[in-house]
C-alpha positions in Angstrom: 2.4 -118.2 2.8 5.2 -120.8 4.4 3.9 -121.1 7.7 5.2 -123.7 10.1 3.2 -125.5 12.2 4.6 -125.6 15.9 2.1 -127.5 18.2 4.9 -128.7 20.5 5.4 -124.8 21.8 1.6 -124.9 21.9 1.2 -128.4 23.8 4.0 -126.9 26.8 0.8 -125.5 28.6 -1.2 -128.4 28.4 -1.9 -127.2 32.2 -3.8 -124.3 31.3 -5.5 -126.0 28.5 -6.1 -129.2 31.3 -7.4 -126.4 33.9 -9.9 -124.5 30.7 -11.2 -127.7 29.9 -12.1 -128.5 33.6 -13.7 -125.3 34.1 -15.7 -125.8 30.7 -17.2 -128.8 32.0 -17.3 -127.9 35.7 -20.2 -125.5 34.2 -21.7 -127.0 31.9 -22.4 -130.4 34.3 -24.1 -127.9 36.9 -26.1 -126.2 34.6 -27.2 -129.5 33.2 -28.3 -130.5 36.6 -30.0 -127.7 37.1 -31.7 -126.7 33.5 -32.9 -130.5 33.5 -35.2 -130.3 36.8 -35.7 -126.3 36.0 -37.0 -127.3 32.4 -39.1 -130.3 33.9 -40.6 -127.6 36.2 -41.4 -125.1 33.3 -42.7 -128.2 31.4 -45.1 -129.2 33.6 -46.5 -125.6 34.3 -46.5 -125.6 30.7 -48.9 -128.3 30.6 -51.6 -127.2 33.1 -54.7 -127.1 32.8 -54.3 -123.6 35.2 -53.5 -120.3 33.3 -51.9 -118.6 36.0 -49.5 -121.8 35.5 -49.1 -121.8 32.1 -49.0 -118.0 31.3 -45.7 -117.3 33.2 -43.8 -120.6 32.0 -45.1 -119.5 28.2 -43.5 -116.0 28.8 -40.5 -117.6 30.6 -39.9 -119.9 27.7 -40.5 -117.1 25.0 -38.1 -114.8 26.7 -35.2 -117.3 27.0 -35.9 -118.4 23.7 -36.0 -114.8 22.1 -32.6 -113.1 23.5 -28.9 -113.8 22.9 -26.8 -116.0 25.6 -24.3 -113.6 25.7 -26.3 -110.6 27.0 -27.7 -113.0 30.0 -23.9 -113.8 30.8 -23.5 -110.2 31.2 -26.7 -109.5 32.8 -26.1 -111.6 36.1 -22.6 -110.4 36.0 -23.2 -106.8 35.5 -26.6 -105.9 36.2 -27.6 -107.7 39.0 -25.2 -105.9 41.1 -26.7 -102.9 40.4 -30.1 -103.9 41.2 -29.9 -105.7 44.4 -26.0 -105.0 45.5 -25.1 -108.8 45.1 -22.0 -109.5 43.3 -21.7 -113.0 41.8 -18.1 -114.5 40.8 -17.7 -115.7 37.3 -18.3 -119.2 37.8 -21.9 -118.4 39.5 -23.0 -115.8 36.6 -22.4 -118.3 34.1 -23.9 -120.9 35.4 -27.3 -119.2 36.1 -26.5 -117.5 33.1 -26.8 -121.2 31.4 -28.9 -122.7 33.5 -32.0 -120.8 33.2 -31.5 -120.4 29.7 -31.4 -124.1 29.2 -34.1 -124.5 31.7 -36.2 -123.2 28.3 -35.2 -125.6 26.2 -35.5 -128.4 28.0 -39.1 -127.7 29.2 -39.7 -127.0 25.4 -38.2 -130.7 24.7 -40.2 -131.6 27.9 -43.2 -130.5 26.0 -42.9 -132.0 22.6 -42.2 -135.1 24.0 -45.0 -135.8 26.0 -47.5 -134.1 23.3 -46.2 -136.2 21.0 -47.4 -139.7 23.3 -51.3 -140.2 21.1 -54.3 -139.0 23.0 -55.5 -142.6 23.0 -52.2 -143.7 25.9 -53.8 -141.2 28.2 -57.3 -142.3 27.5 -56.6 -146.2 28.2 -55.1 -145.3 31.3 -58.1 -143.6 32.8 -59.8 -146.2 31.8 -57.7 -148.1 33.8 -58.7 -145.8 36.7 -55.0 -144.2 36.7 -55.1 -140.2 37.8 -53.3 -137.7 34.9 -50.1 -137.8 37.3 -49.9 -141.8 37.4 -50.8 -141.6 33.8 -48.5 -139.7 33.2 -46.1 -141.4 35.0 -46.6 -144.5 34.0 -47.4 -144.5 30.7 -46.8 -141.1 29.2 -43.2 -140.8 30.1 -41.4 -143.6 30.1 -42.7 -143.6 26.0 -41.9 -140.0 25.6 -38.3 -140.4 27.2 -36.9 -142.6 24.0 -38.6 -139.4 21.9 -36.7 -136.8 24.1 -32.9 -138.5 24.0 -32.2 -137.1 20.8 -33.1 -133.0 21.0 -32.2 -133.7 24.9 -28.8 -134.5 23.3 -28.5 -131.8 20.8 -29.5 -129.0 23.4 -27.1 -130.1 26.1 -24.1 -129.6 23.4 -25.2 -126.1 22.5 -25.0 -125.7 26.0 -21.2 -127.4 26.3 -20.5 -125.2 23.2 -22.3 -122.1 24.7 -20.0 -122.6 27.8 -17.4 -120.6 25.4 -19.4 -117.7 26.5 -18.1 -117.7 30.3 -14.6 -116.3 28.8 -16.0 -112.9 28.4 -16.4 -112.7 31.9 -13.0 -113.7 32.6 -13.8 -117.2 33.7 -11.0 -119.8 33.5 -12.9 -122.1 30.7 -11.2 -123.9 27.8 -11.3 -120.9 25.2 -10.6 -118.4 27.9 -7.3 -120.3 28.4 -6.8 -120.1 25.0 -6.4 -116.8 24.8 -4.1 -116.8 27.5 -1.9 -118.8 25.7 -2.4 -117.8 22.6 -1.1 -113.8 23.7 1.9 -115.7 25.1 3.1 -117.8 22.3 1.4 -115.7 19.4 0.6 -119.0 18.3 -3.3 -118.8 17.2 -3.3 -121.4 14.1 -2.3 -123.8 16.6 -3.7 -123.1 19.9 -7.3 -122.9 18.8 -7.1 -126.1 16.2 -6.0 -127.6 19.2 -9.5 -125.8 21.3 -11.6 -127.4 18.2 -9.9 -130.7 18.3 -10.4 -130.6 22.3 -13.9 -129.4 22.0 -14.6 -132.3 18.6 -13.5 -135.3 21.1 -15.7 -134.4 24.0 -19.1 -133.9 21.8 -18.2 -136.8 19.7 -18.0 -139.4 22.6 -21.1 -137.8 24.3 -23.1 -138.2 21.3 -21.7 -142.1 21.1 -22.9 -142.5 24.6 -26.4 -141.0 23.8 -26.6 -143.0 20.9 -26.0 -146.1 23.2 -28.1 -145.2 25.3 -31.1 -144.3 22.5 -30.8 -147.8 21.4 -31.2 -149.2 24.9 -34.0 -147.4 25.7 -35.8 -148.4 21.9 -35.2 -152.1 23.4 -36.7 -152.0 26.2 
């Protein structure tokens, strides 16, 4: 098969693609923000030495963990109304949508961090006649932080990727753009290398930056 590439046709709406790309990470950075202190929450429920504490965030966690993305996008979008007659736009469904799925995650990275910090850190700090929250504080998570960077990094760009979701809720992200050009030049080939190249770029510099910042943190 012949077939002739034609990105300049494609490259003509580089507005729609500008406006998807802003809306993919409009998302994403709020449901950062919030999975990040949600997961810390969750994390340190986890953690407690109270059940009624530590059974909900366990079932929380399980739940999230256990069910696709997609049927959460549809489930704030669709469902909610129906149960208590509020109607969230697009934008607001998927970001609850990602954030308290990612709130999982994080709390799960949360988790593994600190239980990975040797029983012996925690112990030399009482000793010092620290309470568990300045221990943990001051010992326990500044050493667990270097540990986190690296899932911390990997989960926050399944959520960038997961973002891709929003467009079957007709939300004006990157792929959802796509597909508006794509029905209007009946250019596929090109218009979604060019979504893959778009959506290469952005993960490859975060993943620099964390890697910069990983390193930083092993120094000090």
């Amino acid at each position: 098969m012949n077939y002739q590439w034609n990105f300049k046709a494609v490259l003509a709406y580089w507005p729609m693609f500008l406006e998807g790309l802003y809306g993919t990470v409009s998302i994403a950075c709020v449901a950062v923000l919030i999975g990040l202190v949600a997961g810390g929450v969750l994390a340190a429920m986890r953690l407690s030495r109270t059940k009624w504490l530590r059974w909900p965030a366990a079932f929380y966690i399980d739940f999230y963990r256990n069910t696709p993305g997609i049927v959460h996008f549809f489930w704030f979008y669709y469902a909610l109304p129906v149960l208590t007659s509020i109607r969230l736009g697009a934008f607001e469904a998927a970001v609850i949508a990602l954030s308290t799925q990612s709130a999982a995650f994080y709390a799960e990275v949360f988790r593994g961090g600190i239980n990975s910090i040797a029983r012996g850190q925690w112990e030399g700090a009482f000793a010092l006649g620290m309470t568990r929250l300045q221990a943990a504080r001051r010992v326990i998570v500044p050493q667990a932080a270097r540990r986190m960077i690296p899932p911390l990094t990997e989960r926050t760009f399944e959520l960038l990727k997961t973002t891709s979701l929003a467009s079957t809720l007709a939300y004006s992200e990157l792929l959802y753009q796509a597909m508006q050009v794509t029905s209007t030049t009946f250019r596929p080939l090109e218009v979604y290398t060019l979504v893959a190249a778009i959506y290469f770029v952005m993960l490859f510099v975060l993943s620099k930056l964390a890697g910069v910042a990983e390193r930083r943190l092993a120094l000090a």
